[in-house]
C-alpha positions in Angstrom: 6.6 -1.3 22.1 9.0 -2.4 19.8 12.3 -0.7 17.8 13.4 -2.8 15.7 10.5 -4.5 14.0 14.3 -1.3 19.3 12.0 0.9 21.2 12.6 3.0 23.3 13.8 3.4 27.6 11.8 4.4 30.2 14.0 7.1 31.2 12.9 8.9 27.5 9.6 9.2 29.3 7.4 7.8 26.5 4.9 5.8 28.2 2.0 5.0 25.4 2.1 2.4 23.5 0.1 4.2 21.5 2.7 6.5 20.2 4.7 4.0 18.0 1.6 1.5 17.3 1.0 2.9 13.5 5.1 2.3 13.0 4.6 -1.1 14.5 1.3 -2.1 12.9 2.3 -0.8 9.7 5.8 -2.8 9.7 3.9 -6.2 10.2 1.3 -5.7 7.6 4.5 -4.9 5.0 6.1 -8.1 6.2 2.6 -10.1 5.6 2.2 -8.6 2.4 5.6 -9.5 1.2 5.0 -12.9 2.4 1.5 -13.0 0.5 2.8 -12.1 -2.6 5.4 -14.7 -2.3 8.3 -12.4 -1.9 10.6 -14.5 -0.5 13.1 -12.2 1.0 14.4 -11.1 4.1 13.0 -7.8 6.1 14.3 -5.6 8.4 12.5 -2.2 9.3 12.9 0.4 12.3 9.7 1.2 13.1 11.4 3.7 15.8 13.1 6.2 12.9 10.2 5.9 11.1 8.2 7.3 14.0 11.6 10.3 14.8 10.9 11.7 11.0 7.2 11.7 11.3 7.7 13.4 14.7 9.9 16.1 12.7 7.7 16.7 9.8 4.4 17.1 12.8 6.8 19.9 14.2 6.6 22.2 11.3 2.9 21.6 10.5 -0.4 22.8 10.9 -4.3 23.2 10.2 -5.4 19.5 8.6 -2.1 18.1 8.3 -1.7 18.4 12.1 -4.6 17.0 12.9 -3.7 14.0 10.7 -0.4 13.1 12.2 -0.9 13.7 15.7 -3.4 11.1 15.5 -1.3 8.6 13.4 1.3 9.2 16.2 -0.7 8.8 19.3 0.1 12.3 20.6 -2.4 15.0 22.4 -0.8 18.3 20.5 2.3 20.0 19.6 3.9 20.3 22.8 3.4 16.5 23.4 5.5 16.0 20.2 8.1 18.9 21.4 8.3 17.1 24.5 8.9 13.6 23.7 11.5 14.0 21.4 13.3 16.3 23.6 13.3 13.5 26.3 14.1 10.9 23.6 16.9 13.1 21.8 18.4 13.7 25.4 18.9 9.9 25.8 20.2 8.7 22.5 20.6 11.7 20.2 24.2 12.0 18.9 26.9 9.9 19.5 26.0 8.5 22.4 25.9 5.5 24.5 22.5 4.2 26.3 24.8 2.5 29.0 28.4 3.4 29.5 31.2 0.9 29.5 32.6 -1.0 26.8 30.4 -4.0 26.8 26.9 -1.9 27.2 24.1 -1.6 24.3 24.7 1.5 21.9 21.8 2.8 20.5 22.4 6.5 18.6 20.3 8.4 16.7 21.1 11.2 14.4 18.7 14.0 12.3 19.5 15.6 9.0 17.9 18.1 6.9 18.2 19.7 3.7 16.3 22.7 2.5 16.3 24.1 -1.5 17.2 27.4 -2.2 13.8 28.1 -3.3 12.8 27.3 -0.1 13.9 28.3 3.2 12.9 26.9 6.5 11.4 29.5 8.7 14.0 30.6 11.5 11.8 29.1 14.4 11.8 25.6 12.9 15.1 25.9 12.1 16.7 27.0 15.2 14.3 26.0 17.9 13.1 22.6 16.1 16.0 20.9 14.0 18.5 22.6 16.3 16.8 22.7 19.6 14.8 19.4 19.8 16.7 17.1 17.0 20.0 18.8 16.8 20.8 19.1 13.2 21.8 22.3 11.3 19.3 23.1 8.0 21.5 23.3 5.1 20.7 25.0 2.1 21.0 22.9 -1.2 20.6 23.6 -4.7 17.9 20.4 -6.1 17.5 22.2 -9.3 21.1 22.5 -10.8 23.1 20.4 -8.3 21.3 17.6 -7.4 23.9 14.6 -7.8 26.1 16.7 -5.7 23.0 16.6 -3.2 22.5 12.9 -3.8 26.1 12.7 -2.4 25.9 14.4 0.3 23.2 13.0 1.7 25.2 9.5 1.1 28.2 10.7 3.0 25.6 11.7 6.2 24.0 8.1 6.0 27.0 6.5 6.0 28.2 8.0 9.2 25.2 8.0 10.4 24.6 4.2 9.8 28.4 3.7 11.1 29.8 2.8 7.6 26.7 0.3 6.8 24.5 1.7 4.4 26.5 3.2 1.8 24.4 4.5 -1.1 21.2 5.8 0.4 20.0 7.5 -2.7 20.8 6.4 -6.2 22.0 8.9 -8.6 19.1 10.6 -10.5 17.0 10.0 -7.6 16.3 13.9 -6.5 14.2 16.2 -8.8 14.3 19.6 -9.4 10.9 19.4 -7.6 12.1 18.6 -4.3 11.5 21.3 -1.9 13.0 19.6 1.4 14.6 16.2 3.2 14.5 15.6 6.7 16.1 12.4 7.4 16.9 10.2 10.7 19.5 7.6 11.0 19.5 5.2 14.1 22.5 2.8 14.9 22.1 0.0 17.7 25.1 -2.7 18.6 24.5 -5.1 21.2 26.3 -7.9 22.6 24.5 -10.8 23.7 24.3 -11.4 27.8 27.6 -13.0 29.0 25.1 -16.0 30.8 22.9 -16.7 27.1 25.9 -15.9 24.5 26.5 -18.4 22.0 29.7 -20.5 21.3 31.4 -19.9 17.8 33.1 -23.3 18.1 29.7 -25.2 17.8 28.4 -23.1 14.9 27.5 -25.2 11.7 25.9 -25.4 8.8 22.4 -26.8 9.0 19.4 -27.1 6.5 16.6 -23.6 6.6 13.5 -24.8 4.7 12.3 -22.1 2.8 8.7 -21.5 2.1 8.4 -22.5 -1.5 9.9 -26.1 -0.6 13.3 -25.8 -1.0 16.4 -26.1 1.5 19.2 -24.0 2.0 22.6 -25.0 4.1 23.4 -21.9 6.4 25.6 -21.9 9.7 23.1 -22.2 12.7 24.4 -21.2 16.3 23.8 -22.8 19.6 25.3 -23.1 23.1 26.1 -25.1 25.8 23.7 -23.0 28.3 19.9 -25.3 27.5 18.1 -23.1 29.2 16.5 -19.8 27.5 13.9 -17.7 28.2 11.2 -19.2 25.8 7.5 -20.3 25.7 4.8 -22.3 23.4 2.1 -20.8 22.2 -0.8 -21.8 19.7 0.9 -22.3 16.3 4.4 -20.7 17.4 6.7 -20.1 20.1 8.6 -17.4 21.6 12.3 -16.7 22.1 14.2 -14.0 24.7 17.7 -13.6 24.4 19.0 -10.0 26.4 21.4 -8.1 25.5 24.9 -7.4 28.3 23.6 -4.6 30.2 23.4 -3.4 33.9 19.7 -2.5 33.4 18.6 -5.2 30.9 16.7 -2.6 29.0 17.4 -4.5 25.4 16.3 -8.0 24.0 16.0 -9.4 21.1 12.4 -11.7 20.2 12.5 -14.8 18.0 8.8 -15.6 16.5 9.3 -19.2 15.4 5.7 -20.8 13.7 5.4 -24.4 14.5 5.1 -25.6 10.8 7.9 -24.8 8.4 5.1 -22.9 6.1 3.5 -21.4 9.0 5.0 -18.1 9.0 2.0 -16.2 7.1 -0.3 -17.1 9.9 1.6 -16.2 12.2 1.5 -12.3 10.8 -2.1 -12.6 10.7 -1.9 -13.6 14.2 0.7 -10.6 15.0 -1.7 -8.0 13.5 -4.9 -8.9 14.6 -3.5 -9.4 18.4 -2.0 -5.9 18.4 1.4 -7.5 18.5 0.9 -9.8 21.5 1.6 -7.4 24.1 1.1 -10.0 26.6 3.9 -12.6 25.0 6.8 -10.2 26.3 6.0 -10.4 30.2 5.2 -14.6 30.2 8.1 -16.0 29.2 9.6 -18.8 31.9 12.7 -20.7 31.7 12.4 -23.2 29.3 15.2 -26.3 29.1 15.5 -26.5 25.5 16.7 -30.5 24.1 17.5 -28.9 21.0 18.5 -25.1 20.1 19.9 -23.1 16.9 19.3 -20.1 15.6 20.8 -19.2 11.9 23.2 -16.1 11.8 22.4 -13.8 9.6 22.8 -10.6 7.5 20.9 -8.5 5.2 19.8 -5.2 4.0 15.8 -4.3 2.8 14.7 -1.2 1.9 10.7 -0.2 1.1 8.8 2.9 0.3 7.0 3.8 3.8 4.3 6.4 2.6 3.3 3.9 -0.2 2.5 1.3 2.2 0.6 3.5 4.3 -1.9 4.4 1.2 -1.7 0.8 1.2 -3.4 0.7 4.6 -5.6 3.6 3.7 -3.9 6.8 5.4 -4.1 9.4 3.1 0.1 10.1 2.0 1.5 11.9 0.8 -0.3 14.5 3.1 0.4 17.7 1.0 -3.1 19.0 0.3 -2.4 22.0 1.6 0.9 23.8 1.4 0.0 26.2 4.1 0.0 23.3 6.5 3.6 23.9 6.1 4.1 27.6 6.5 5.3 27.1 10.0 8.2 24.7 8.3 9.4 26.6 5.5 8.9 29.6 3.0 5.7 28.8 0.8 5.7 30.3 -2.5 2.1 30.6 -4.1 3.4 30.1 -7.7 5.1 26.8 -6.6 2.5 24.4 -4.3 3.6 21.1 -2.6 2.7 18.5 -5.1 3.3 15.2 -3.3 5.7 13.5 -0.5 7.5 10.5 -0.4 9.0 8.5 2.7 12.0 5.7 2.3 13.8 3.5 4.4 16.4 2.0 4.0 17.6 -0.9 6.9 20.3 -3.4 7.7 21.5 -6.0 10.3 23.3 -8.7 11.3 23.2 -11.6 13.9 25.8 -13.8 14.8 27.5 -15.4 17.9 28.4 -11.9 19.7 25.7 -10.1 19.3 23.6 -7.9 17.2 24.4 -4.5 15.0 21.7 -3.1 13.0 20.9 0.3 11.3 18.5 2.3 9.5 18.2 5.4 7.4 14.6 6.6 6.9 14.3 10.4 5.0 11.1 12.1 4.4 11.3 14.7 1.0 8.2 17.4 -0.2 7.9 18.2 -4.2 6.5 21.5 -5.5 5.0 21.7 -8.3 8.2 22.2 -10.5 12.7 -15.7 37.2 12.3 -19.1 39.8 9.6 -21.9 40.3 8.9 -25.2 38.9 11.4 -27.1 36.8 11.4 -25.9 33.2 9.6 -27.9 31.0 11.9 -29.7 28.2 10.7 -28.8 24.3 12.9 -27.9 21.8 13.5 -24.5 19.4 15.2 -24.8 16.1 14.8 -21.6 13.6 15.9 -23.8 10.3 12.4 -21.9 8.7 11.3 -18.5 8.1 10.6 -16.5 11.7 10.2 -13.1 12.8 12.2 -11.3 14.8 11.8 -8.1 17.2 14.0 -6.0 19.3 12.6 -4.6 22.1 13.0 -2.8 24.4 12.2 -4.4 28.1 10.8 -1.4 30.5 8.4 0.6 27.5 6.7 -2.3 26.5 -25.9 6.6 -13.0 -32.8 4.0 -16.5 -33.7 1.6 -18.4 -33.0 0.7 -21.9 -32.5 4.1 -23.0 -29.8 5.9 -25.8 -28.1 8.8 -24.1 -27.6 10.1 -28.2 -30.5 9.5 -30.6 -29.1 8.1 -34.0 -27.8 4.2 -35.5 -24.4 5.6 -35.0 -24.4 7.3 -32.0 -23.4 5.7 -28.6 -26.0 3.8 -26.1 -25.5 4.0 -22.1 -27.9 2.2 -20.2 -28.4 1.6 -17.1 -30.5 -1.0 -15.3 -31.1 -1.9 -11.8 -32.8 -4.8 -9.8 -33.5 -5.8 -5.9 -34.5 -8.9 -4.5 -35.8 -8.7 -0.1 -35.8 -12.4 1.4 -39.5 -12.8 2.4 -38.1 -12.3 5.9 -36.8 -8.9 5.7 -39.4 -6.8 3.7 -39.0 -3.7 1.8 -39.8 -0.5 4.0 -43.0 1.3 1.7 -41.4 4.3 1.2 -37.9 2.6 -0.1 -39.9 0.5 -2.1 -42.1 3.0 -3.4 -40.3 6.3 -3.5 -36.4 5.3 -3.8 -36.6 2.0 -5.7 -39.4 2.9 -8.0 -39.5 6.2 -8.0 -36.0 7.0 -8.5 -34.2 3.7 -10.0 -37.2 2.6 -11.8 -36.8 -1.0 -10.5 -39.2 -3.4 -9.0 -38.9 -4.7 -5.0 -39.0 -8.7 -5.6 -39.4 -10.7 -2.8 -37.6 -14.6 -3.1 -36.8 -17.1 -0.3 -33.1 -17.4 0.2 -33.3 -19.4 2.6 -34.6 -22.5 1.2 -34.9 -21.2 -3.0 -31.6 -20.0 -3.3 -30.7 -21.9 -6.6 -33.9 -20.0 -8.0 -32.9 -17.1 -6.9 -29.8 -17.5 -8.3 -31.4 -18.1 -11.9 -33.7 -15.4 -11.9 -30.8 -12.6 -10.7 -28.5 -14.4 -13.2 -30.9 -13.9 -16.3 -31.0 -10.4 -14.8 -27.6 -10.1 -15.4 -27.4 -11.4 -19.0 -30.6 -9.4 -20.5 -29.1 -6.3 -18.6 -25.5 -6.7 -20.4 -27.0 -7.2 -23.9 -25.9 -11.1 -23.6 -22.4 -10.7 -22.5 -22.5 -11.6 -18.9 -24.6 -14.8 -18.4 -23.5 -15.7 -14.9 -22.9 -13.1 -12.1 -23.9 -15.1 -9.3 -22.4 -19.2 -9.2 -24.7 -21.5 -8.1 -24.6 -22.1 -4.3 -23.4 -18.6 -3.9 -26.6 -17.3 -2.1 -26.6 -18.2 0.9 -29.5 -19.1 4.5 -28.1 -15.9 6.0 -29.2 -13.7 2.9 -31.1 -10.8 3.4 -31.2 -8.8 0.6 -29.5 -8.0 -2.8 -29.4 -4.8 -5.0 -28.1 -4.6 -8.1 -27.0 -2.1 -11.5 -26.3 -3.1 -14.9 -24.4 -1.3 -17.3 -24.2 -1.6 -21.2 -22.2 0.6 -23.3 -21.1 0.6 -27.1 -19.7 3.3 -29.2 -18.0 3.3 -32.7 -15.2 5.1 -33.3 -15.7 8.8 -34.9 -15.2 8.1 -38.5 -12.2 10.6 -39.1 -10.3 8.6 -36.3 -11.2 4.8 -37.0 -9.3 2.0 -37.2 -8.3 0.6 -40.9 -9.1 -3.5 -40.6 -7.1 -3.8 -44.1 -4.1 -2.7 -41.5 -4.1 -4.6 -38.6 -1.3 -7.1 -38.5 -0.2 -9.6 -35.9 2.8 -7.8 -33.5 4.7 -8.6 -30.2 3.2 -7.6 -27.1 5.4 -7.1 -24.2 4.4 -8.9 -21.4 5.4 -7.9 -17.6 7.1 -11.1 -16.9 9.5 -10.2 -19.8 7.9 -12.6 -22.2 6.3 -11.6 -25.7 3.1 -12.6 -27.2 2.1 -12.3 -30.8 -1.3 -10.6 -30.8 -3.8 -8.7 -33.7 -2.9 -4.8 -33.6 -5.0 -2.2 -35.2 -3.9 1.0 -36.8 -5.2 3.5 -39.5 -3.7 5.8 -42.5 -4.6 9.1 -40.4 -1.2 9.8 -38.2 -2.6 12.9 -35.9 -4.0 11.7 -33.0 -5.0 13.8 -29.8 -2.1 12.6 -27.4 0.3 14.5 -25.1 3.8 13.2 -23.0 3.9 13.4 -19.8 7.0 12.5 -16.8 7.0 8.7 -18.0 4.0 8.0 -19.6 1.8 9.1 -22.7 -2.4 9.6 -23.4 -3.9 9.2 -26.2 -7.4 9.7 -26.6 -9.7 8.4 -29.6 -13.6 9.9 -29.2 -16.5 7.9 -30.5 -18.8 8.9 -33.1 -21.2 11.2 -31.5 -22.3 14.8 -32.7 -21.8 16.5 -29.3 -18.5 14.2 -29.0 -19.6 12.9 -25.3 -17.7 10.0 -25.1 -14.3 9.2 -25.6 -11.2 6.4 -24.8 -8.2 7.6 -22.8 -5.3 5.2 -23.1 -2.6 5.7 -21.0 0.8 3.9 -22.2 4.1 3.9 -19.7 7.2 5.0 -21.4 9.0 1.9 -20.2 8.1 -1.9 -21.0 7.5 -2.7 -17.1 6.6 0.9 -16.3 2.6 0.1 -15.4 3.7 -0.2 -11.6 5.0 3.4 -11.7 2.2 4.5 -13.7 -0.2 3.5 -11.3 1.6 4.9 -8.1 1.8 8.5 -10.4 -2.1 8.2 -10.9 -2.7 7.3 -7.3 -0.4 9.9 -5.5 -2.1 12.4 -7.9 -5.9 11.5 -6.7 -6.7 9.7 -9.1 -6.9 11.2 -12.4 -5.6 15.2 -12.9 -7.6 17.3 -15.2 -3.8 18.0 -16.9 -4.0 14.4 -18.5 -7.2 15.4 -20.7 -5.4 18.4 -22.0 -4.2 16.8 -25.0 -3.4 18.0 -28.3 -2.7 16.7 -31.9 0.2 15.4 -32.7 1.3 13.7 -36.0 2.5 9.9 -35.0 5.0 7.8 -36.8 4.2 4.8 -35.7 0.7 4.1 -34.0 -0.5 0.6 -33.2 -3.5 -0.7 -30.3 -3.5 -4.4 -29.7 -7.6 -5.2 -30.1 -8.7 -6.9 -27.2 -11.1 -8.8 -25.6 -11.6 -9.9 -22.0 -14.0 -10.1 -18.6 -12.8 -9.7 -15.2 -14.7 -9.9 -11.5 -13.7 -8.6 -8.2 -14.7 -8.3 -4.6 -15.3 -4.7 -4.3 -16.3 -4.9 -0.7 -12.7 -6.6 -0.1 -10.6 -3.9 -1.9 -12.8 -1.3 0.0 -10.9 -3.2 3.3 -7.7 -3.7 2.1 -7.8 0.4 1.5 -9.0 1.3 5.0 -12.4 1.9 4.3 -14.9 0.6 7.1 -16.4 -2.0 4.7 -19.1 -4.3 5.5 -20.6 -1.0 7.1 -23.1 -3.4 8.8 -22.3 -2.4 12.3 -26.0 -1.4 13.3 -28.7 -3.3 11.2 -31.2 -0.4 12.9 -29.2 2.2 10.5 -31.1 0.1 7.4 -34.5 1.0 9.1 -35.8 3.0 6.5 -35.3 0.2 3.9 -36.0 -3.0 5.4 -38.0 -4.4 8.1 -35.0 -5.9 10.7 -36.8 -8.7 13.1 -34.5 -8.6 16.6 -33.8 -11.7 16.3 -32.1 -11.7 12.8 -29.1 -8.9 13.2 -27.7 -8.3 10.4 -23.8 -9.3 10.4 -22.4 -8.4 7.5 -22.1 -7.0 4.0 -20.5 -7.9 0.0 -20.3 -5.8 -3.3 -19.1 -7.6 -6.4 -18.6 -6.7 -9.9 -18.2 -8.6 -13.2 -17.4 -6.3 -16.7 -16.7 -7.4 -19.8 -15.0 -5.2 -22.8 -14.3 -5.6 -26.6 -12.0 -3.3 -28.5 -12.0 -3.5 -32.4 -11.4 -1.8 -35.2 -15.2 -0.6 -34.9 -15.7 0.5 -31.7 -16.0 -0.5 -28.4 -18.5 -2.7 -25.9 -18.4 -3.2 -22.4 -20.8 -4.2 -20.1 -20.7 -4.2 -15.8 -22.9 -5.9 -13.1 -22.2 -4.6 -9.7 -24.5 -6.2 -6.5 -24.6 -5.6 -3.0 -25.5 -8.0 -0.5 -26.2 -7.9 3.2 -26.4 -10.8 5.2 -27.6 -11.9 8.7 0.4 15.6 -6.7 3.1 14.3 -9.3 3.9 17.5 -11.4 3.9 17.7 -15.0 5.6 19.3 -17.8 6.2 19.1 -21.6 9.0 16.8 -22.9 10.7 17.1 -26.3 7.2 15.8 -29.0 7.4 12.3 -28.8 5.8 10.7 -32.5 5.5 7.2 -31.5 2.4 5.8 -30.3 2.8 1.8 -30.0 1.2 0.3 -26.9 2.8 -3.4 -27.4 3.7 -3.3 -23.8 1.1 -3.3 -20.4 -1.1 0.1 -20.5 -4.2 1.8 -18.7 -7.4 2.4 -20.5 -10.3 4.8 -19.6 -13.3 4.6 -20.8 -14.9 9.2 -20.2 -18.1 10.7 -20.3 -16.4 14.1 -21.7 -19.2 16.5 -20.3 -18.7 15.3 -16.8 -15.6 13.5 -17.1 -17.9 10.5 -15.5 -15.5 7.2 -15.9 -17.3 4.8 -17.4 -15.0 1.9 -17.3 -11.2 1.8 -16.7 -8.6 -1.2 -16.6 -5.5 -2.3 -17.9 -4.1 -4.4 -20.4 -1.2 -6.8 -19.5 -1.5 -9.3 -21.8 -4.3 -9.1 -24.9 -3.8 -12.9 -25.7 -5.9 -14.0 -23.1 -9.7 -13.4 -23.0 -10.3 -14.0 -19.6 
């Protein structure tokens, strides 16, 4: 079990693993994605605070929300939590040492917790929780009318907390008059390398790191006179042990060095899918090392923690039910939870004595408002990107059919398709009943195995009669293939003109900048017309506009959704995504008169892996796990399991100054809380700058289509 990307002692009495895995596993997926998206800066995270505040906010909950973090956090029930951090709090709560004397490790942790006005904590949490269990006193703060003065507060308690290291915690501005409650944890560890494996300041010097985009940087690297180090070779990376002084040698610090200089995104993968090779700590011989420097080095990093676990598909911020908190604090019926938010903020710093390091993680609610052979002689030389750990040693929607009648009125259709391999035959009744019956497609049976490219042709003129012409290709030829079983398919085709009250004016539409992400401009055709009301409403950073097609019971409509700021689409999307998905309050719109009102017309396809997003969100997908649960579709011979499953989509969609048409082929394939208020009127409307579009069945607010524009220049 590891803290520091330090756990914790075995006299805290914590003995799963279990209890800090989600901190840990969610701290090396951050560092891969980081790495992934080419991020190329340093990390440092305390999985352990993460794991204290979590504990705190379990304390005061209930009913689903309970249930939810218990089992993030390893833990039978309540009392397990209670218990646990009594033990830990006992150890290292405070200003405390975890060794006495001078040259022992220090690791101290300290709680906070602020509480509105609005919103009292219930006396039991406060007095036999925060003050009993994490000792820290509930203060009562004004959010609404006083929250800079809040904002420093909390600054002045992180800063002690963190020993003088993390100075701002929270920027100005950064509290709401929503917020409800913080809860916060600081943790400060100081070390001192072992007197026997300390490194000697008088041979530090500057030495090339190699970067992972190719280029070299000159940094001072240390070393020692001492060759021999606990270390070891494993496949595509080796492993590092230096201790810490202590009586007990309860603290170390881990070096993960990859073998090649770009290596260091493998070796995450490697890290996650091993569990965080438990078995690397207790293997690790005496190793004479012919070469050996390790960079100093100190930084800061600070990340959002509860939007990287909706990144790993856990479901935060966990207010769906304010009651779940009525054991925490006062609830007020007129003033729900609306959404949560966990940061962290992190520092640290290596050199020849030792090691301090930090963090500051806070959790705030919004309402709605040893001996033997010789050692072998290899070498260790950190001059490229590594990981490192601290640990702690002893805790280890048929057919071709108009949905309105009329020339002018707007066609959905919908259009499906299913091809068996002769191997695996259709199931009579699937065939029959579901495919037939209810999707009004025919079963067709094709060899995969040895008339894939046919295949291919037939599924891909599928594709292109089903989307009127605008998608020829869906499948790429040499895509299909031996181990395909089966493949069912949907087409969609919609086009709509514009009501004629609200249409675009072609006379009108004039070249204009578009505001790219990357800070460049493009110049690009924008539409507008001579009416200025438009149904549109402001909302906390963002507009919606929303023109309806021509249609006499008004069915169908486009939502745009524009961010306030020019690189505001990120936070746009996190507002819509902490808010599941899309809130009824955005369709509420209302006219408005517009000065200015300008939509880039645009043109464009795009394909994904659906199946691959459905992963990367937590969702169980290929759900091929049993082939005998797709009985009652498909023969399944014994001897041809089925091992796995993909769903991809490829849409297209033109915006004019008549209408719209977009078009979507999806197939599937087996084989062998933010709140919201009114601003001042805003009478602008020009979306030169990245936006969200949605494409609404009105009756049953059915999304037909939805995407976003970053740059209408390019058509693919």
């Amino acid at each position: 079990m590891d803290i520091w990307s330090v756990a914790l002692p075995e006299s805290m009495g914590i003995e799963k693993r279990s209890r800090m895995e989600l901190c840990t596993r969610m701290t090396k997926r951050l560092l891969l994605k980081e790495v992934e998206k080419g991020n190329y800066k340093n990390l440092v995270l305390s999985p352990l605070s993460i794991d204290v505040v979590l504990n705190m906010v379990a304390a005061g909950s209930k009913g689903r929300t309970l249930e939810k973090l218990l089992g993030w956090l390893g833990s039978k029930d309540m009392e397990e939590i209670k218990s646990q951090s009594l033990q830990m709090m006992a150890v290292a709560g405070g200003n405390q040492y975890l060794e006495k004397g001078e040259e022992e490790p220090v690791l101290c942790l300290v709680n906070g917790a602020w509480f509105d006005q609005r919103f009292p904590p219930k006396p039991s949490y406060k007095e036999d929780v925060l003050k009993g269990i994490y000792g820290c006193e509930a203060k009562t703060v004004d959010f609404v009318t006083w929250g800079d003065e809040v904002v420093d507060e909390i600054n002045s308690w992180a800063e002690a907390a963190s020993r003088g290291l993390i100075k701002k915690f929270l920027p100005r501005g950064s509290l709401s008059p929503e917020t409800v409650l913080i809860l916060a944890n600081g943790l400060y560890f100081k070390g001192n390398w072992e007197h026997d494996f300390n490194f000697d300041a008088n041979r530090t010097k500057n030495r090339p790191f190699y970067l992972l985009n190719g280029d070299i940087v000159f940094v001072p690297f240390m070393t020692s006179r001492n060759q021999y180090r606990r270390c070891r070779s494993f496949e595509g990376f080796k492993v590092l042990k230096i201790p810490y002084q202590s009586k007990s040698k309860q603290f170390s610090m881990y070096f993960f060095l990859p073998d090649e200089r770009e290596g260091l995104q493998n070796l995450l993968e490697k890290l996650i899918s091993d569990s965080g090779f438990s078995y690397v700590y207790h293997c690790l011989g005496h190793t004479r090392l012919d070469k050996f420097w390790i960079p100093k080095f100190k930084f800061s990093y600070d990340f959002d923690v509860s939007l990287t676990m909706k990144e790993m598909g856990m479901s935060f911020p966990f207010m769906e039910n304010s009651e779940d908190f009525a054991e925490m604090v006062e609830i007020h019926k007129n003033l729900p939870f609306t959404g949560s938010q966990m940061i962290q903020k992190a520092f640290i710093e290596v050199d020849e004595k030792g090691t301090v390091a930090t963090a500051i993680t806070a959790f705030r609610c919004f309402s709605k408002c040893a001996k033997g052979k010789r050692p072998e002689s290899t070498s260790f030389v950190a001059d490229h990107p590594f990981i490192f750990m601290i640990m702690e040693e002893r805790s280890s929607r048929s057919g071709d059919q108009y949905l309105e009648k009329g020339e002018e009125e707007p066609v959905l259709c919908l259009v499906n398709g299913a091809w068996f391999d002769q191997r695996f035959t259709p199931k009579p009744s699937y065939k029959e009943d579901v495919l037939k019956g209810i999707y009004g497609v025919e079963a067709k049976t094709v060899d995969f195995m040895t008339r894939g490219e046919e295949a291919e042709d037939e599924i891909n003129l599928w594709a292109e009669a089903a989307s009127r012409g605008l998608i020829k290709k869906i499948l790429p030829r040499g895509s299909l293939s031996r181990e395909m079983v089966l493949i069912l398919a949907n087409g969609l085709y919609f086009k709509g003109k514009w009501e004629h009250n609200l249409k675009f004016d072609a006379d009108l539409t004039e070249n204009r900048p578009f505001y790219l992400l990357n800070g460049d401009t493009v110049s690009v055709p924008f539409m507008t017309s001579r009416k200025s009301y438009r149904r549109s409403r402001s909302f906390d950073g963002f507009q919606v506009l929303h023109i309806p097609y021509q249609s006499k019971s008004k069915r169908f409509s486009m939502y745009f959704f524009l961010p306030d700021e020019r690189d505001g689409l990120q936070n746009l999307l996190e507002k819509l995504i902490s808010d599941s998905g899309y809130s009824h309050e955005y369709y509420r719109l209302s006219n408005r008169k517009l000065d200015e009102f300008w939509i880039p017309k645009f043109k464009f396809s795009y394909d994904f892996d659906i199946s691959l997003t459905m992963k990367e969100m937590g969702m169980s997908f290929p759900f091929m796990e049993n082939p005998e649960d797709f009985a009652e579709m498909v023969e399944i011979p014994k001897n041809l399991p089925f091992i796995g499953s993909k769903m991809i989509q490829k849409a297209f969609i033109e915006v004019d100054e008549k209408g719209t048409v977009a078009s979507a082929i999806t197939r599937h394939g087996p084989t062998a809380g933010c709140s919201m208020y009114h601003r001042p009127e805003n009478t602008s409307f020009v979306a030169d700058h990245p936006f969200m579009f949605m494409i609404i069945e009105e009756r049953s607010r059915l999304v037909i289509f939805t995407g976003a524009v970053l740059d209408p220049s390019k058509g693919k």
